[in-house]
C-alpha positions in Angstrom: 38.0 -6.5 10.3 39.3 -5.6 14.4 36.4 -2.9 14.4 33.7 -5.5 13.1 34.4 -8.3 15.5 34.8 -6.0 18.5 31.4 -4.0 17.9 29.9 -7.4 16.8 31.4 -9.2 19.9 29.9 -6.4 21.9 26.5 -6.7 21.0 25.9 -10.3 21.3 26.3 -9.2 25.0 23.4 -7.3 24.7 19.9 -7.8 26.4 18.0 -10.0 24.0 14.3 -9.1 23.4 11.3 -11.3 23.9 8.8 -10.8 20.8 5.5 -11.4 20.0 4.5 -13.3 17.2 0.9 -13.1 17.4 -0.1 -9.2 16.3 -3.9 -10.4 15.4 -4.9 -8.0 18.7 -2.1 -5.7 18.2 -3.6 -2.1 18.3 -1.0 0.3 16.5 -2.7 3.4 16.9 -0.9 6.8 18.2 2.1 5.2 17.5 5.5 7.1 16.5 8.2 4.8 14.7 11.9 6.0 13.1 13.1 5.2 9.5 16.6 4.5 9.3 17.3 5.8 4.8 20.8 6.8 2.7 18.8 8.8 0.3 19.7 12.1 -0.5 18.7 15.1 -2.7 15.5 14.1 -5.4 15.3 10.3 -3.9 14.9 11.7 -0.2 12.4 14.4 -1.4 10.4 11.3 -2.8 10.9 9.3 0.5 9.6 12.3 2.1 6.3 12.8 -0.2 5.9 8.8 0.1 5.9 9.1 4.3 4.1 12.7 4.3 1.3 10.4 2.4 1.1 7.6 4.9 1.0 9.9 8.1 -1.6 12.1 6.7 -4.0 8.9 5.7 -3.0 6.0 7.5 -6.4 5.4 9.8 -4.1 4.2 12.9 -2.7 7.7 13.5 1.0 6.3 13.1 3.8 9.1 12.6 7.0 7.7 10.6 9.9 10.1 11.5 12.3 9.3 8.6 15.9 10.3 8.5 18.8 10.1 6.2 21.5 8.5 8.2 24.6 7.9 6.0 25.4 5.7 3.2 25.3 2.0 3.5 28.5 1.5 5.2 27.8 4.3 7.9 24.0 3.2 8.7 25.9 -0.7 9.4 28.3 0.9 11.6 25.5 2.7 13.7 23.3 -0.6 13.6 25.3 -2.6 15.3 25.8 -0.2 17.9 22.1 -0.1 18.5 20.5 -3.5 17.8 19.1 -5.0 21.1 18.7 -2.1 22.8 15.9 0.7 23.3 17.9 2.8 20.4 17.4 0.6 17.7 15.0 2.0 14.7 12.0 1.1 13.7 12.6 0.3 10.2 16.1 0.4 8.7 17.4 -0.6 5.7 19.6 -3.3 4.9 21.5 -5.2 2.6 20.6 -8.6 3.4 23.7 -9.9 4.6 23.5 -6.8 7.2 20.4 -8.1 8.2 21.8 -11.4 8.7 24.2 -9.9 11.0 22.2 -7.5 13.1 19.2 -10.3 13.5 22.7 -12.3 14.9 24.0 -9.8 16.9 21.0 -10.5 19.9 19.3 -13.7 18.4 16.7 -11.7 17.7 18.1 -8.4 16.6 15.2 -8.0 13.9 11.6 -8.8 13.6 11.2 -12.0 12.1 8.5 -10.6 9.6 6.7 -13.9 8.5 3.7 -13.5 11.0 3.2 -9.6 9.6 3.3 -10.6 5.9 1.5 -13.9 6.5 -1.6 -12.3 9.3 -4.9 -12.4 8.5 -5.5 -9.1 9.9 -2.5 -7.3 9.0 -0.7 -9.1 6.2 -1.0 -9.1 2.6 -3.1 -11.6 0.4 -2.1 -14.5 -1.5 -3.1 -12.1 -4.8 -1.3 -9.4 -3.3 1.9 -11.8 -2.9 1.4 -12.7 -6.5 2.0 -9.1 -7.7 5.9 -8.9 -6.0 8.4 -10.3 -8.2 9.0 -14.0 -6.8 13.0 -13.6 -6.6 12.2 -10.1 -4.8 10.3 -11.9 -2.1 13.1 -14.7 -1.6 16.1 -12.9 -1.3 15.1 -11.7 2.4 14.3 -15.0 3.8 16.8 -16.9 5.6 16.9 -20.9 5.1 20.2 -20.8 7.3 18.6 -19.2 10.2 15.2 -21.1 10.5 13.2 -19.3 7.4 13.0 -16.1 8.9 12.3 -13.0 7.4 14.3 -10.2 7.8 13.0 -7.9 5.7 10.8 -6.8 2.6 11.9 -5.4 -1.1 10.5 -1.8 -1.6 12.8 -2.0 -4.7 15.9 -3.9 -6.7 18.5 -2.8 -8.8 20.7 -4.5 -11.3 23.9 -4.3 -12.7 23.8 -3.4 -16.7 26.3 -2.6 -19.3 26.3 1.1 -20.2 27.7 1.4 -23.8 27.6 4.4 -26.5 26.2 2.9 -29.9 27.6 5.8 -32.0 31.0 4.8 -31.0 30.1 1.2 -31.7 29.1 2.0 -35.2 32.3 3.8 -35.8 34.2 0.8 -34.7 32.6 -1.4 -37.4 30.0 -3.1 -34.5 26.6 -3.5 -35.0 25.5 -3.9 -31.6 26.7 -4.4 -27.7 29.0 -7.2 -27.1 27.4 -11.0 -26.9 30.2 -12.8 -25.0 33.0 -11.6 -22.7 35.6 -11.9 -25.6 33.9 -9.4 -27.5 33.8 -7.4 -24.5 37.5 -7.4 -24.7 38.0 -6.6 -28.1 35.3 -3.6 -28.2 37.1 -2.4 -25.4 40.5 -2.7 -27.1 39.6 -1.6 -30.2 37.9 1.9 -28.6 41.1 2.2 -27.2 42.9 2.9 -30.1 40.1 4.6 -32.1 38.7 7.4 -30.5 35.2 8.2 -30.5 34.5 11.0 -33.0 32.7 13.6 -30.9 34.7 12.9 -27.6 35.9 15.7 -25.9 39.2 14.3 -24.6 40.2 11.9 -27.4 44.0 11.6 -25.8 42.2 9.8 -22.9 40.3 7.3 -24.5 39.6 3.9 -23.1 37.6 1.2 -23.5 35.9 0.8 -19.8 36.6 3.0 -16.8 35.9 0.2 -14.0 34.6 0.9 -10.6 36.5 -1.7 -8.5 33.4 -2.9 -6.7 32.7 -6.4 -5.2 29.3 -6.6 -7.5 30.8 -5.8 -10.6 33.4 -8.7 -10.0 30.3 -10.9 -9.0 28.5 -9.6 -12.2 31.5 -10.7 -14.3 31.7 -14.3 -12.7 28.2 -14.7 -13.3 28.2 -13.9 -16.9 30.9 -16.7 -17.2 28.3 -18.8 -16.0 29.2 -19.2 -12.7 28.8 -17.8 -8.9 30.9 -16.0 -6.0 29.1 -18.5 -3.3 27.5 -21.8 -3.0 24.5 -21.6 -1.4 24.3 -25.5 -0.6 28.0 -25.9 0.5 27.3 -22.7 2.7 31.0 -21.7 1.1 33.0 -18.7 -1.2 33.7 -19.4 -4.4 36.4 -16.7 -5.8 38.5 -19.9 -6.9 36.1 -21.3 -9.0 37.2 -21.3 -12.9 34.6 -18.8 -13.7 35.6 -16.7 -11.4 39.4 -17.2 -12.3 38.1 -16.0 -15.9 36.7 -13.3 -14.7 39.7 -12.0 -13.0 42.1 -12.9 -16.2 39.5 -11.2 -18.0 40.5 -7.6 -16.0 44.0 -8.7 -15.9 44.3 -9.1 -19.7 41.8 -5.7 -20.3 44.0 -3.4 -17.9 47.8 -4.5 -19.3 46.7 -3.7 -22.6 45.4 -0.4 -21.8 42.1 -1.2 -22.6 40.6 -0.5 -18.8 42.0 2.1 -16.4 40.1 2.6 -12.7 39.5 6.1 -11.7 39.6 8.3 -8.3 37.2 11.3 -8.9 34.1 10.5 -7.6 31.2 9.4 -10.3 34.1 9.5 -13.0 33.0 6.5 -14.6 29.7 8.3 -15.7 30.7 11.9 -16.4 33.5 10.0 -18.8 31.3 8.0 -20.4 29.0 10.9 -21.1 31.9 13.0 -22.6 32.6 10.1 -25.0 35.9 9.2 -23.4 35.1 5.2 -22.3 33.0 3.3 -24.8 31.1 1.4 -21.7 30.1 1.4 -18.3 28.8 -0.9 -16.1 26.4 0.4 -13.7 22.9 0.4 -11.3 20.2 0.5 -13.1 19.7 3.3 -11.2 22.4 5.6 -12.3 20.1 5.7 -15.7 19.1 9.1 -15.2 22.6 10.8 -14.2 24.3 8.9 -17.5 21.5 10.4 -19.3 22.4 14.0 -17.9 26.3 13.2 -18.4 25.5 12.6 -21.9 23.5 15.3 -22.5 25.9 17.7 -21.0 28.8 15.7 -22.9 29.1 14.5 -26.4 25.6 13.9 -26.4 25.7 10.6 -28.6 22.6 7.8 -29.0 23.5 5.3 -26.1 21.8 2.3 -24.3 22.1 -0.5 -21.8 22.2 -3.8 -22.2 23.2 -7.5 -20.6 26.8 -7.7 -19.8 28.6 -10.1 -22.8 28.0 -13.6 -21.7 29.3 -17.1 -22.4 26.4 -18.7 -21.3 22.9 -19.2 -23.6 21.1 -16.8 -21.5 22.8 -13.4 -19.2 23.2 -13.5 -16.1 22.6 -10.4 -14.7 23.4 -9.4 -11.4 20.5 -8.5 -9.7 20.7 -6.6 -5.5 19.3 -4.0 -3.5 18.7 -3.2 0.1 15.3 -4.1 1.9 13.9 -2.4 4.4 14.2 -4.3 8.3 12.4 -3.8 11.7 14.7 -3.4 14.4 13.5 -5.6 17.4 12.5 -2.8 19.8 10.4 -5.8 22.2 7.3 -3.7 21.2 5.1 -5.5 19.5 3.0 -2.2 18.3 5.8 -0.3 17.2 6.9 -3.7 14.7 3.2 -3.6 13.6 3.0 0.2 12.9 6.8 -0.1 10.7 5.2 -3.1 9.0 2.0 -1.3 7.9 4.3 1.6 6.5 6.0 -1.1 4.4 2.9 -2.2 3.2 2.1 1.2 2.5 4.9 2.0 0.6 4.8 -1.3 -1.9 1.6 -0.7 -3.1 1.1 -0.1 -6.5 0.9 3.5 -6.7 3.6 4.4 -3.9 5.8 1.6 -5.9 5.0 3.2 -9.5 5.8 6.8 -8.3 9.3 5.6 -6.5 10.2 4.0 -9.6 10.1 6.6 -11.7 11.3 9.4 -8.9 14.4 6.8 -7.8 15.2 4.9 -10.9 15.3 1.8 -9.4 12.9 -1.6 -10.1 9.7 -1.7 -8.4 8.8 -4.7 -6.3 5.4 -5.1 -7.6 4.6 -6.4 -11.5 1.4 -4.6 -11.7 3.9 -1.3 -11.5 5.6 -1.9 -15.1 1.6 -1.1 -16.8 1.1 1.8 -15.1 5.2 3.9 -14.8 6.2 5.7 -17.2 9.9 3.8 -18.9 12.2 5.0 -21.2 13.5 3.1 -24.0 17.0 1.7 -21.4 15.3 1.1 -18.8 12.6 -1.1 -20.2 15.6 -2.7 -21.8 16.3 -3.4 -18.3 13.2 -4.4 -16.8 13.2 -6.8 -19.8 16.6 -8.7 -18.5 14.5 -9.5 -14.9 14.0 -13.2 -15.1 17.9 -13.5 -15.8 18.6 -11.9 -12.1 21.4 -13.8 -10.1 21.9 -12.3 -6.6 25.2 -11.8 -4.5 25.4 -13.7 -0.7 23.3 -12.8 1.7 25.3 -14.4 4.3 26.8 -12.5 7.5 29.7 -10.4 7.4 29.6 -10.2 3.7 30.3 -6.4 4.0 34.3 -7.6 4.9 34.2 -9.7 2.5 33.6 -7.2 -0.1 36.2 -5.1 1.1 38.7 -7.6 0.6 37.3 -8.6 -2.8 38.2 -4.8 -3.9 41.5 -5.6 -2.3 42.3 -7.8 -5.3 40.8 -7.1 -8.2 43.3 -3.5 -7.1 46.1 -5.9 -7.2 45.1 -7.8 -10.4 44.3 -4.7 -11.9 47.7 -4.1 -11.2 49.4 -6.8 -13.0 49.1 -9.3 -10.0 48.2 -13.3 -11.1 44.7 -13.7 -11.1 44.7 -17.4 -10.2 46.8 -17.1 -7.1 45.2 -13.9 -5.8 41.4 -15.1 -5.6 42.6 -18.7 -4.2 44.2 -16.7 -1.2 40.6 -14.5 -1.7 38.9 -17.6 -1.1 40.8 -18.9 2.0 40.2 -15.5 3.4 36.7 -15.3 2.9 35.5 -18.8 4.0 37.8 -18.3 7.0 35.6 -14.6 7.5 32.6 -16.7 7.3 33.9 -19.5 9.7 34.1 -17.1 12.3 30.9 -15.4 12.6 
């Protein structure tokens, strides 16, 4: 929390940039831009191909030089050493309560992106608009600060229940769990039967839980409610869904039907040896359960909406954008947006899909990809999508949201730990 106000109280010192919002004369050509990524291994070998493609036929003559700098929490660090000065990248991407924070950091810390996507010239059409997902578009504009855009979806991901129908059927189930209390009882009731074909039966267990801000979000919202109110501009943790949510782990881990892990992607390897009945994960991870199944007990398995108490799920839909660092050239923000248009259309969209795993931002895509039976189950739970807040410093937040559900986890009272939660977190937001 010290290090975030001190770098954050540092660079609202810096210089702020003057920027252009007229780009109809704008030439971009010649110009060289930096891509701020955290892929790695098959999804930054697709980035790769997807930029190779742009600088070899975009008619400009721009150069995108993109570059894996670190996971989420490391490229947020760097950002906020940069923004509003001549270091800052091109295009970075960003959660978009990280954009909220490095667009604060100067004033103007990003492009506001409204006069690319909206230019006659340079921006897309009102058909073209059409084709994004709606809720994709909105999640990057800011009603709090002015309307702005920070950013634009090149994908989303959602959180989904993982569960191994083979196990299910042994238990006497005849399909994934409806409602959080059946949730519970599935869980419980995997506990004490193992699954036949695991390959550690001793160490069975219901769910092997990441402790994770957005599966505690996920959880609330299946209860039918929501971590933050959007119109109060205020946390939530204390609401009574969110209580339930955190009774619900309390109840799950001191009946030994949920133990947390430490090894690194645990929760899938696990799940594919047949040791935890579900999972809940990315959409995503679809393609490393599959290889942890098939390397495991290799049982019939699928995804599905997380149980729910309310008519419809609730699924918790999130992903990073990608943002245009304010450089105060006008040429260079034009050139980074032209990439992003680039990389959204249909065909760069469809192959990204299907090399990444995550959703694509345009509908057209879903015709044209190739799915697999889960991840259509998946794309199918789309117009159910909640989202987390995109409101500044939400990145400390989380951390202290992990904080708890450790110590609820731990036998600590649910009720009395998210009210303090609460207090915390609106008194985070307060300050910023």
């Amino acid at each position: 929390m010290l290090f975030f106000l001190f770098v954050f109280g540092l660079v609202l010192c810096a210089q702020n940039k003057v920027y252009a919002e007229d780009y109809e004369n704008v030439d971009p050509s010649g110009v060289t831009i930096n891509y701020w990524h955290q892929h790695t291994k098959s999804r930054e070998e697709a980035i790769n191909t997807i930029v190779d493609n742009f600088n070899k036929s975009n008619q400009w003559g721009i150069t995108v030089n993109a570059g894996h700098q670190g996971h989420y929490g490391q490229i947020y660090e760097k950002m906020l050493t940069v923004v509003g000065t001549s270091e800052v990248p091109d295009i970075v991407v960003a959660y978009q309560n990280q954009a909220a924070d490095y667009y604060l950091a100067t004033g103007d810390g990003l492009v506001d992106m409204r006069p690319l996507v909206n230019s006659a010239k340079w921006g897309l059409s009102s058909d073209e608009l059409g084709d994004f997902y709606e809720g994709f578009l909105k999640q990057d504009i800011f009603p709090s600060l002015g309307g702005v855009r920070l950013g634009f979806p090149p994908k989303r991901s959602m959180e989904l229940l993982y569960y191994n129908e083979d196990w299910l059927t042994e238990l006497g189930y005849s399909g994934s769990p409806k409602t959080p209390e059946e949730f519970m009882d599935m869980a419980c009731a995997a506990t004490k039967q193992p699954f036949s074909k695991a390959t550690t039966p001793e160490s069975s267990v219901g769910w092997l839980i990441d402790i994770d801000a957005s599966t505690f979000a996920s959880l609330t919202f299946a209860y039918g409610g929501d971590v933050f109110d959007k119109e109060a501009v205020q946390y939530t943790y204390d609401s009574p869904e969110a209580i339930k949510a955190g009774k619900l782990l309390h109840e799950l881990a001191s009946n030994g039907c949920m133990k947390t892990f430490t090894e690194k992607y645990a929760n899938q390897s696990e799940y594919g040896a047949g040791n935890s009945l579900f999972s809940i994960g990315s959409i995503s991870g679809l393609k490393y359960y599959k290889s942890a199944v098939e390397k495991g007990a290799n049982f019939n398995w699928n995804v599905g909406p997380l149980g729910h108490s309310t008519p419809e799920p609730r699924q918790n839909l999130y992903g990073a954008s990608l943002s245009i660092g304010n450089s105060g050239d006008p040429k260079r923000a034009l050139a980074s947006w032209l990439f992003m248009k680039h990389f959204t259309s249909p065909d760069q969209q469809a192959f990204w899909a299907e090399k990444s795993g995550y959703f694509p931002s345009r509908k057209s895509v879903a015709s044209i990809m190739k799915m697999s039976e889960q991840y259509k189950n998946g794309f199918s739970l789309l117009p159910y999508s909640m989202s987390e807040p995109s409101v500044p410093a939400y990145d400390v937040v989380r951390g202290e949201v992990e904080k708890v559900m450790a110590e609820i986890i731990k036998g600590g009272d649910p009720e009395s730990l998210l009210k303090n939660l609460n207090k915390d977190a609106n008194e985070i937001l307060s300050d910023i």
